[in-house]
C-alpha positions as CSV (number, residue, x, y, z in Angstrom):
1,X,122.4,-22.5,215.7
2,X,118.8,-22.1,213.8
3,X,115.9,-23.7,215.3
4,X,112.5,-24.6,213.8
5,X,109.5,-23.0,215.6
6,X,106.7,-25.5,216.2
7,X,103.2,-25.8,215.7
8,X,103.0,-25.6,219.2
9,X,103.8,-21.5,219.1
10,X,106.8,-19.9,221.2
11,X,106.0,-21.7,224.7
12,X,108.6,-24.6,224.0
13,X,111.2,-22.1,222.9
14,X,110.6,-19.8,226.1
15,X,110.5,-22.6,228.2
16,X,113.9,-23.9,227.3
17,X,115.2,-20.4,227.4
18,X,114.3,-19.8,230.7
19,X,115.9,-23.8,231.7
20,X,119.1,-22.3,229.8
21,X,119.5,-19.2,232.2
22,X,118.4,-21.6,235.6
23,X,121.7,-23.6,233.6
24,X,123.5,-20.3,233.4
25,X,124.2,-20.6,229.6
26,X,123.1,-17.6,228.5
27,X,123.9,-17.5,224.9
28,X,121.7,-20.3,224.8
29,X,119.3,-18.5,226.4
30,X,119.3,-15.5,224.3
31,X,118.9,-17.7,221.4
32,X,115.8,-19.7,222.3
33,X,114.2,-16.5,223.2
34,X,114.9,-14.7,220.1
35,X,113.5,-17.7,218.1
36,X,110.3,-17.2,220.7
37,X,110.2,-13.8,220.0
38,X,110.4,-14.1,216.3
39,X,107.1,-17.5,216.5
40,X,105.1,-14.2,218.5
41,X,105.2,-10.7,216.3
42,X,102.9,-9.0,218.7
43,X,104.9,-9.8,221.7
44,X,107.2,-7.4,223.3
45,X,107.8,-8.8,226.5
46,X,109.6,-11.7,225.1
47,X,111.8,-9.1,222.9
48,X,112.6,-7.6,226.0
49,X,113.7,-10.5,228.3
50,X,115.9,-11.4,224.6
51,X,117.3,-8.2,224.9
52,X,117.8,-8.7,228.9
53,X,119.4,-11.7,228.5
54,X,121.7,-10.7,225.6
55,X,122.7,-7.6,227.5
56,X,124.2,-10.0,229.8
57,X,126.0,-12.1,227.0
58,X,129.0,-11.3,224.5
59,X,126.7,-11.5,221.1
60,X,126.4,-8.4,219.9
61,X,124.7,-9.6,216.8
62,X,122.0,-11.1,219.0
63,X,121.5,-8.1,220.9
64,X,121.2,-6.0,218.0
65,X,118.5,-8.1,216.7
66,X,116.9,-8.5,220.1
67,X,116.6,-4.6,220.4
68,X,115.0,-4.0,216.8
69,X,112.1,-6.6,217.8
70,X,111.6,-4.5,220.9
71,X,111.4,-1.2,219.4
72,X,109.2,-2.3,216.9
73,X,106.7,-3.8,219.2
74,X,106.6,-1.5,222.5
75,X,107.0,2.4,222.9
76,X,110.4,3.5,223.6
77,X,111.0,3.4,227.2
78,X,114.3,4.4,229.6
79,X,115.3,0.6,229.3
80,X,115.4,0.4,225.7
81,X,116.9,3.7,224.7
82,X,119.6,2.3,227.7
83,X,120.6,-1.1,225.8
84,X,120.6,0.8,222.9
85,X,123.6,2.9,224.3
86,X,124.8,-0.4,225.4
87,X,124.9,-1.6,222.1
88,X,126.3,1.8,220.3
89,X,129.3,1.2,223.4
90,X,130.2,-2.7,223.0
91,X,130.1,-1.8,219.1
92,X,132.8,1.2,219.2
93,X,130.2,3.4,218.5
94,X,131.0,6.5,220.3
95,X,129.0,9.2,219.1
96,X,126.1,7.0,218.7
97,X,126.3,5.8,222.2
98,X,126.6,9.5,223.4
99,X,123.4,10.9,221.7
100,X,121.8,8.0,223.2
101,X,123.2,8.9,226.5
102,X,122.6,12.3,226.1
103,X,118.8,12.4,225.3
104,X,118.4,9.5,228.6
105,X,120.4,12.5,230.5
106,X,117.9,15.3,228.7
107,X,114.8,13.6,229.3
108,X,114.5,11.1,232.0
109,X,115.0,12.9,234.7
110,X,116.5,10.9,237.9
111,X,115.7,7.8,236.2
112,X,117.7,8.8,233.2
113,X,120.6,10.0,234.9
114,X,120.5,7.0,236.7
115,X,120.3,4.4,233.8
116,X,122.9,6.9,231.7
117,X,125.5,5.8,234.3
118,X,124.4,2.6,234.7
119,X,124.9,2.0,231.0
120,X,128.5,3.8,231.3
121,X,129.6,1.9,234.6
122,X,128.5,-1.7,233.3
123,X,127.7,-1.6,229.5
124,X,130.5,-1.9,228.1
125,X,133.3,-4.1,228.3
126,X,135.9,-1.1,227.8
127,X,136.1,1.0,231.0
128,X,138.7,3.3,229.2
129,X,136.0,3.9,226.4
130,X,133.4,4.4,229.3
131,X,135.2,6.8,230.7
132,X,136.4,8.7,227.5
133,X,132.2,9.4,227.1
134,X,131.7,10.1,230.4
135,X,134.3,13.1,229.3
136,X,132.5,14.1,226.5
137,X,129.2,14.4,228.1
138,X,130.8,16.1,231.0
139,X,132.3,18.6,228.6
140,X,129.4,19.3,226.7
141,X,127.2,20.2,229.8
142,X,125.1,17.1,229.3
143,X,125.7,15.7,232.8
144,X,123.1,16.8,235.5
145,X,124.2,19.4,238.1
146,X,122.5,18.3,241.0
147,X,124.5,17.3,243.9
148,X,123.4,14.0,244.2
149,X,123.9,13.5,240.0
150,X,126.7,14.9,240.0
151,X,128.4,12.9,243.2
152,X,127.0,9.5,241.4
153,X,129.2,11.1,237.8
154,X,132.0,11.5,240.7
155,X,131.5,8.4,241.6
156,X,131.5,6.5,238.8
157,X,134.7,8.5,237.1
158,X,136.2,6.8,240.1
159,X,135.4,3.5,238.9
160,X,136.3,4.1,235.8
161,X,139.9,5.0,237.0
162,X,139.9,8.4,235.6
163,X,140.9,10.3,238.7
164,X,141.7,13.3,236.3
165,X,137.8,13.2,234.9
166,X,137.1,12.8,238.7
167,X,138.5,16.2,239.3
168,X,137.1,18.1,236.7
169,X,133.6,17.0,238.2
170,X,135.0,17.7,241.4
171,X,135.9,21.0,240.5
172,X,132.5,21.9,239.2
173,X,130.7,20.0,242.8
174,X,133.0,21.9,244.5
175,X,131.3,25.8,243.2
176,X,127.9,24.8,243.0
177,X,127.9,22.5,245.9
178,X,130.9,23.6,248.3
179,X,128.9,21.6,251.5
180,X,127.9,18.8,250.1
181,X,129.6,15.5,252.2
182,X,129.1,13.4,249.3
183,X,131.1,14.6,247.2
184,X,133.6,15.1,250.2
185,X,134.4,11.7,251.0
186,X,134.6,11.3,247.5
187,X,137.5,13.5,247.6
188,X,138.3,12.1,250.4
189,X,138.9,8.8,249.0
190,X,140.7,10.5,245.1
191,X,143.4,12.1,247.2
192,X,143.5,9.1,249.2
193,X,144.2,6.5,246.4
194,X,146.2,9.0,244.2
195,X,148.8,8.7,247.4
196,X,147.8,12.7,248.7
197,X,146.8,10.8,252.1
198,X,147.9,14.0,253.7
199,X,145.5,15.9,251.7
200,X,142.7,13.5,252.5
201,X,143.2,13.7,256.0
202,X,142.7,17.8,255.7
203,X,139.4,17.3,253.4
204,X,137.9,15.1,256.0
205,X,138.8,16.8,258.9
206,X,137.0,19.8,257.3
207,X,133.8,17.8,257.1
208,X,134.0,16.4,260.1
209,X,134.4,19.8,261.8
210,X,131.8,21.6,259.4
211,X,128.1,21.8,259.3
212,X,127.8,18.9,256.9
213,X,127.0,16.4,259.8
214,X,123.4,17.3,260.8
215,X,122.5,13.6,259.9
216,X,123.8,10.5,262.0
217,X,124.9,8.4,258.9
218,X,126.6,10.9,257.5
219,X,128.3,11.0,260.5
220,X,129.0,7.3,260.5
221,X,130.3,7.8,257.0
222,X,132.7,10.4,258.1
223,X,134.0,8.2,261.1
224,X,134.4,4.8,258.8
225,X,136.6,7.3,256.5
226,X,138.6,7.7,259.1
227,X,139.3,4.1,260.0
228,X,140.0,3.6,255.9
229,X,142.7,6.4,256.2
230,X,144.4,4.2,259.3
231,X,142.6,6.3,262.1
232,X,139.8,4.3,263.5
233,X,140.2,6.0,267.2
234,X,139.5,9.1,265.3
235,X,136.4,7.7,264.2
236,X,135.0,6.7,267.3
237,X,136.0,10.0,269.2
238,X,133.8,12.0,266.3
239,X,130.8,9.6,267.3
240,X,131.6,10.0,270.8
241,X,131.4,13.9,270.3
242,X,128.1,13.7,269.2
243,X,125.4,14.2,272.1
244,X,122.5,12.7,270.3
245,X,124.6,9.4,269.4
246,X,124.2,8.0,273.4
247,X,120.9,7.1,272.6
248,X,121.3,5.3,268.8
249,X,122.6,1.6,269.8
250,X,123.4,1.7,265.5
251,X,126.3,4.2,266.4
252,X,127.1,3.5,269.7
253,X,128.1,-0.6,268.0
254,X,129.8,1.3,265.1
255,X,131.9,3.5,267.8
256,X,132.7,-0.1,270.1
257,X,134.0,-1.7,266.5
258,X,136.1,1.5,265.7
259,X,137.5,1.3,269.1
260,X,138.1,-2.6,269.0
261,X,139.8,-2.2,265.4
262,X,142.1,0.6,267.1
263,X,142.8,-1.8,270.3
264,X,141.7,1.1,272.4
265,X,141.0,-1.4,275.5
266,X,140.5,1.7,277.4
267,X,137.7,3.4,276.1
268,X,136.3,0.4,274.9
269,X,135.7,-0.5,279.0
270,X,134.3,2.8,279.3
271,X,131.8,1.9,276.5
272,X,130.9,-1.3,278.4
273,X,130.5,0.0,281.5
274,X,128.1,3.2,280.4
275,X,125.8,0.2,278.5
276,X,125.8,-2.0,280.9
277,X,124.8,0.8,283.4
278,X,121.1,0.8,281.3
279,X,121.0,-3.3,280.8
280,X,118.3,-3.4,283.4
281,X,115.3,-2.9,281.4
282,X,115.3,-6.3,279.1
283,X,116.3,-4.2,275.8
284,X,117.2,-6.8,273.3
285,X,119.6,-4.7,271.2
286,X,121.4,-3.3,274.2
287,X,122.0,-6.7,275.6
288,X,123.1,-8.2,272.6
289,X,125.9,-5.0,271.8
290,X,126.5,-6.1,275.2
291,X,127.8,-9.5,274.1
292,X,129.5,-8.4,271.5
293,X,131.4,-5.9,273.1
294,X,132.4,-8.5,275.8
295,X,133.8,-10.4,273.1
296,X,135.6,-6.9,271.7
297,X,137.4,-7.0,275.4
298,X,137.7,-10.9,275.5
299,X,135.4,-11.4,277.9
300,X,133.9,-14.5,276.9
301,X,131.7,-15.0,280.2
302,X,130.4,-12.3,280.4
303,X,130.3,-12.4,276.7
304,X,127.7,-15.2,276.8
305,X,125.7,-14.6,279.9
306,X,124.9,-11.2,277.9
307,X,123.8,-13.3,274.8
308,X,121.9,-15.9,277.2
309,X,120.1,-12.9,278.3
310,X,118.7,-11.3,275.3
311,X,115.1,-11.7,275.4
312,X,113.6,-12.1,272.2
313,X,112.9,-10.4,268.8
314,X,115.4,-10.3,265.9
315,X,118.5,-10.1,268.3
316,X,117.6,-13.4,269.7
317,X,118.5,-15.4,266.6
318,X,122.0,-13.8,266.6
319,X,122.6,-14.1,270.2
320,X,121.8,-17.8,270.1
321,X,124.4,-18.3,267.1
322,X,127.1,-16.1,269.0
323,X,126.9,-18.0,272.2
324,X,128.2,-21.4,270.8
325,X,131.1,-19.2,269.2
326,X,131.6,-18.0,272.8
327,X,131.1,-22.1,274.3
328,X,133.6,-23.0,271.6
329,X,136.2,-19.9,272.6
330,X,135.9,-21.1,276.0
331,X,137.2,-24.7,275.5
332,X,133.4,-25.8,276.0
333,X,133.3,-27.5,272.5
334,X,131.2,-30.3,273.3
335,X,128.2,-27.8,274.7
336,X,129.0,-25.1,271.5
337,X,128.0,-28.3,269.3
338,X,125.3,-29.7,271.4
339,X,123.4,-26.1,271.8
340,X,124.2,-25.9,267.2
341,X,122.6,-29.2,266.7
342,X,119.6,-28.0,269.2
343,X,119.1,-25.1,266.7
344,X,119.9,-26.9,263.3
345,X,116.4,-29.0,264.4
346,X,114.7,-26.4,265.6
347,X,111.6,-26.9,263.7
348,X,110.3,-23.1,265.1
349,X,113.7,-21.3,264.4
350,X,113.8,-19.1,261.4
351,X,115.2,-20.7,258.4
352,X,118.2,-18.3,258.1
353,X,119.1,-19.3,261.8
354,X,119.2,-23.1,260.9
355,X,121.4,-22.7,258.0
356,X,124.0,-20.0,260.2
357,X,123.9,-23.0,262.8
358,X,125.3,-25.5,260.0
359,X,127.8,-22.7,258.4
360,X,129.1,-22.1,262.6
361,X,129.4,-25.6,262.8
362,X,131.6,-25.8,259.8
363,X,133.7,-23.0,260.6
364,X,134.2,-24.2,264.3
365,X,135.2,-27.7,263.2
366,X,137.7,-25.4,260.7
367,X,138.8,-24.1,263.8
368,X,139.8,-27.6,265.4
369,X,141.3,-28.6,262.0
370,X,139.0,-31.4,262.2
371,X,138.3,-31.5,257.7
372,X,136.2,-34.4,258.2
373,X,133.6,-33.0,260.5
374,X,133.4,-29.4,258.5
375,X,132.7,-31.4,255.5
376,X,129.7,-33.3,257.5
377,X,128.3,-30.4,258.8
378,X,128.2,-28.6,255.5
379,X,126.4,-32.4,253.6
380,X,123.7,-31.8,257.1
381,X,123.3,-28.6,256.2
382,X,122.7,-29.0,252.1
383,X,120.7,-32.2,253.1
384,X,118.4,-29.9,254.7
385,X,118.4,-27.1,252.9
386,X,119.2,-28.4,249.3
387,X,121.2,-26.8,247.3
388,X,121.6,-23.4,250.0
389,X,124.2,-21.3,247.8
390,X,126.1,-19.8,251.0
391,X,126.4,-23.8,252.3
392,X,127.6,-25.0,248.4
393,X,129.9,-21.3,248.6
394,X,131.7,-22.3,252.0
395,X,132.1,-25.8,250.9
396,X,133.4,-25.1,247.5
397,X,135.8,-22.8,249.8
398,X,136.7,-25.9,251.9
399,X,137.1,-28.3,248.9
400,X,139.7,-25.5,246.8
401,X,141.4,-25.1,250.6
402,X,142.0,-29.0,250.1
403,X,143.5,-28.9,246.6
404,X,140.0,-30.6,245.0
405,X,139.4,-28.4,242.4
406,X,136.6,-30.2,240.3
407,X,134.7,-30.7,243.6
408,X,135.1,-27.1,244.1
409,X,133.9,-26.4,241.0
410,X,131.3,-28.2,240.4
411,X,129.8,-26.3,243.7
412,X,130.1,-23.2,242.3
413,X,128.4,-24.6,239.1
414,X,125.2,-25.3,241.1
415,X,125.1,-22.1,242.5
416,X,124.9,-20.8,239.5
417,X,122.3,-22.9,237.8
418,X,120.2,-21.2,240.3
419,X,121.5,-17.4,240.0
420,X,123.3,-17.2,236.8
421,X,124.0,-13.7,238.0
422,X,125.5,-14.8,241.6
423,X,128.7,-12.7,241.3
424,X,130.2,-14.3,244.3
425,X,130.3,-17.6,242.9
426,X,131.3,-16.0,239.1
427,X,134.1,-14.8,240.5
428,X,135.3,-17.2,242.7
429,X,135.1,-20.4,240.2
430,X,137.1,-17.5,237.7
431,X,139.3,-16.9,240.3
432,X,139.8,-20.7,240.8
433,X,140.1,-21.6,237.4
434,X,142.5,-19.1,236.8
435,X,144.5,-19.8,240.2
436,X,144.6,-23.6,239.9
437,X,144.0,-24.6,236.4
438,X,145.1,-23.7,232.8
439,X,141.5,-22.6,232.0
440,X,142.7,-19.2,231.5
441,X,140.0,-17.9,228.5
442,X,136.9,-19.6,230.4
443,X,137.9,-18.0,233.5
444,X,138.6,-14.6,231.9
445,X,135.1,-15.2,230.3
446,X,133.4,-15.5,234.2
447,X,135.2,-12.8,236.0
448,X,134.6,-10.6,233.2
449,X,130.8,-11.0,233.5
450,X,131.2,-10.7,237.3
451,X,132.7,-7.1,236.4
452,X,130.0,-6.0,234.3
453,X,127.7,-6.2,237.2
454,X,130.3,-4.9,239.7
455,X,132.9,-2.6,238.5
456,X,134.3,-1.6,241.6
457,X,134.5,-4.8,243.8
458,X,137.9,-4.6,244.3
459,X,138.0,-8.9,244.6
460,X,136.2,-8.6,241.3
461,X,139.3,-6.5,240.1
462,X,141.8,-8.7,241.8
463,X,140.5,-11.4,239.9
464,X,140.9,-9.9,236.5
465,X,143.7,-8.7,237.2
466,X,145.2,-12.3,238.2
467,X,143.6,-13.8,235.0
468,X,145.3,-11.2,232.6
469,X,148.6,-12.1,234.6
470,X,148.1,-15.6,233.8
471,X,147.6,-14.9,230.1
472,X,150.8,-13.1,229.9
473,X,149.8,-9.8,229.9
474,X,151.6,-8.8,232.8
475,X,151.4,-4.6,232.0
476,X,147.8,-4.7,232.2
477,X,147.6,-7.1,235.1
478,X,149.8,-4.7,237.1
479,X,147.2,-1.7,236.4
480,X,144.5,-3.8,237.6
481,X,145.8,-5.2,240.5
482,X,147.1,-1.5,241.8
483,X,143.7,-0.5,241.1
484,X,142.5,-3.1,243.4
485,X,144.9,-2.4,246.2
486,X,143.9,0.9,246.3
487,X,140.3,0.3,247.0
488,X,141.1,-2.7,249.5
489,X,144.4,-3.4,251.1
490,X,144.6,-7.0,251.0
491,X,147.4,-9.1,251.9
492,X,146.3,-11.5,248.4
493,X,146.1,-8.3,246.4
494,X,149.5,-6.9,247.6
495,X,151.1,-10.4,247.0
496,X,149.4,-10.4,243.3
497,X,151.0,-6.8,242.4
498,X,154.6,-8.6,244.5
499,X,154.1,-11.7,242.0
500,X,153.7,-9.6,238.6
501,X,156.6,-7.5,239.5
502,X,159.2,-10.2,240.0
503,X,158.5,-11.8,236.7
504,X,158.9,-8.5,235.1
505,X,162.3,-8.4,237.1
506,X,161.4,-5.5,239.2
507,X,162.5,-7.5,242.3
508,X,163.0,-4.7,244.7
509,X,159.6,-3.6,244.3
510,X,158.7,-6.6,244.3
511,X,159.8,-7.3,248.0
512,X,158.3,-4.3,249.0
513,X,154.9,-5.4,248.4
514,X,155.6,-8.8,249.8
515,X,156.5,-6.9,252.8
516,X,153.2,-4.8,252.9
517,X,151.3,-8.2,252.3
518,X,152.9,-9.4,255.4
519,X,152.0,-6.8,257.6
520,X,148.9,-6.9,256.6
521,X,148.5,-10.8,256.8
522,X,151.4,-12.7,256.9
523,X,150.1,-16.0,257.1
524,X,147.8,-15.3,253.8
525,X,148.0,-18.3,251.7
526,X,148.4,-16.5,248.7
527,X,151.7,-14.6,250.0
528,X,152.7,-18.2,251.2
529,X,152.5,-19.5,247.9
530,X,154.4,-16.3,246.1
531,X,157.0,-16.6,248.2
532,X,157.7,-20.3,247.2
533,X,157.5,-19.7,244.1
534,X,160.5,-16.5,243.9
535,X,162.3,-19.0,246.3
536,X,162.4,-16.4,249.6
């Protein structure tokens, strides 16, 4: 709506602009700024936030407008020739936005190549389109051909879900840049979720055999492919292979998880025994991998006289949380509570530490099924740390667990009054909405602003997905929700793709991925719920 500019000048209208986005109506937001912009010719830092703002909105009108005040106020720059692109993509202008993208690719250097896929990966609302101009420029020779620009291209063809543009760039990696490990577990992870597992398994044990590892977290990379291709003990032997790796606690903790997530009790003892060999000198890392291998072998003792000892520094803090998990795991409840009220007042504990003490207490009291005490601990917690978004997140969680959906949401809602932009909580009040209410468009309206910023969360993807199946468009919901699976087997996601597939009377594949849902989780809520509903 039009609005009158003051006597006053534009400090009204930016002030209410910037109470809109702390209220997380951007639209609003855009607008105010735009009618600040337009009280201030000479200023182009107000254009700019317009344009910011309206980037982040669905008025392309507004951020047409938004841009033209820029660029007539402030030399072009990387950002505005970027929103531009943006604007020539959400606008079906194709050519348009590939000039713009081309001359960002031409001319900016890293920074360009950088903000030309950034634009590409979260500009536009049409990941098919995005990925139809991410063909073009990779056909005219406009995409960069260093290994690191060309993995990122890789990369985001991947997101896209062009796994046939993905191999065209991966053709061209693989001539100019045969060694690079990038671009390996990239390929890696194509053949892997294009169902070529056996392939996968070849590419990586290539890399993890060649001369690609001369760096220890590209080494770690290798080793957590392995555990997302189903082999974690093949993970931890390549750590354990390597001789410089004994003394970096980073991968010797990353080895202990690979081996706990393989229930390789075995090796795991070995682990503990060769650390606890050089526990004498008080090392506050050591100790605390210590602990929290104990706990890997269900050692709980030991597991907290490790955490009791750590001596100071960072580790301290998060031996002091762990050790009323281990009080509570050893039927020691009342002393687990006692020691998290003892930090929760801890006027010289770090703030992060008091608000972990209230989120521990909450999930302990989970634990005992005792709703009434989780829900106290969380009201301590945001009494003392007023409006904390991961205490409002985990209580939102506890109030949808309990069927109170407007409690829930209105949680979520103040989170986002202070980040606008919180993804988490965009897509979980989406996700909630489109779960438990008939809100269908307003929740399609959140997730899909969560998936501008994050493309490739596969939650994020789940979500849409589930939103699109409850507006009856079950074809694309099924694409989506595959598309998630493939990046994260879930037992909620597999039950999603199960749901979809019996109303569209595929029942025997249906069951199928009910089944993989269950032996992945099979007390997952969601599964519990989709098998009610088909009646098995």
């Amino acid at each position: 709506m039009a609005r009158e500019t003051g006597a006053a000048g534009p400090m009204k209208e930016a002030m209410a602009a910037e109470f809109a986005v702390s209220a997380g109506r951007l639209d609003e937001a855009v607008d105010w700024y735009l009618q600040a912009a337009r009280a201030a010719p000479d200023d182009a830092a107000l254009a700019a936030r317009a344009t910011r703002y309206a980037l982040m909105g669905r008025d392309d009108r507004a951020l047409k407008e938004a841009l033209e005040l820029w660029r007539k106020r402030a030399p072009e720059t990387l950002a505005m020739r970027a929103a531009d692109a943006t604007l020539a993509l959400r606008t079906g202008k194709q050519r348009a936005a590939r000039r713009g993208l081309e001359a960002l690719l031409r001319d900016g250097g890293a920074r360009g190549w950088l903000s030309a896929f950034a634009v590409l990966g979260t500009g536009s609302r049409d990941p098919a389109l995005s990925a139809r101009v991410l063909g073009q420029l990779f056909e005219r020779g406009a995409l960069p051909t260093e290994p690191m620009a060309l993995s990122a291209a890789g990369q985001l063809a991947l997101g896209l879900g062009d796994d046939a543009l993905f191999g065209r760039i991966d053709a061209v990696a693989r001539e100019l840049h045969p060694d690079d490990p990038v671009m390996g577990l990239l390929r890696v992870r194509h053949l892997h979720r294009t169902g070529r597992s056996g392939e996968a398994r070849e590419v990586l044990d290539a890399l993890a055999t060649g001369d690609a590892l001369a760096g220890p977290r590209i080494r770690e990379r290798v080793a957590l492919t392995y555990a997302e291709l189903g082999d974690p003990a093949a993970g931890a032997v390549l750590l354990d292979a390597d001789p410089a790796a004994a003394g970096d606690l980073a991968q010797v903790a990353l080895r202990a998880s690979l081996l706990a997530e393989a229930d390789d009790k075995d090796a795991l003892a070995a682990l503990y025994a060769g650390l606890a060999q050089g526990a004498g000198v008080p090392n506050p890392a050591r100790r605390l991998l210590l602990g929290q291998v104990a706990e890997f072998l269900e050692r709980p003792g030991e597991a907290l006289d490790w955490y009791r000892s750590v001596p100071g520094g960072e580790q301290r803090a998060t031996a002091r949380l762990r050790a009323t998990k281990v009080l509570h795991d050893l039927e020691r409840g009342d002393e687990a509570y006692e020691a998290l009220r003892a930090l929760q007042q801890d006027a010289d504990a770090d703030e992060r530490l008091r608000r972990d003490a209230y989120l521990m207490e909450s999930e302990l009291r989970r634990e005992d099924g005792d709703a009434a005490a989780e829900l106290d601990a969380l009201a301590r917690g945001l009494a003392a740390f007023a409006d904390e978004p991961a205490l409002l997140y985990s209580r939102a969680l506890m109030w949808e667990r309990n069927d109170d959906i407007p409690r829930a949401e209105a949680d979520l809602r103040r989170i986002l009054v202070a980040d606008p932009d919180s993804t988490a909580a965009l897509n979980a009040l989406g996700y909630t909405l489109a779960d438990r209410t008939d809100r269908y468009e307003e929740a399609l309206e959140l997730i899909e602003r969560a998936r501008i910023a994050e493309p490739t969360n596969a939650a994020i993807i789940d979500s849409y997905g589930w939103v699109l199946y409850r507006l009856g468009r079950h074809q694309e919901a099924l694409v989506e929700l595959r598309r998630a699976f493939v990046l994260e087997k879930d037992a909620e996601i597999a039950s999603h793709v199960g749901t979809v597939l019996w109303q569209l009377g595929r029942r025997d594949e249906a069951m199928e991925w009910f089944e993989q849902a269950r032996g992945i989780d099979p007390d997952n809520r969601a599964l519990r719920r989709a098998m009610e509903e088909v009646g098995e």
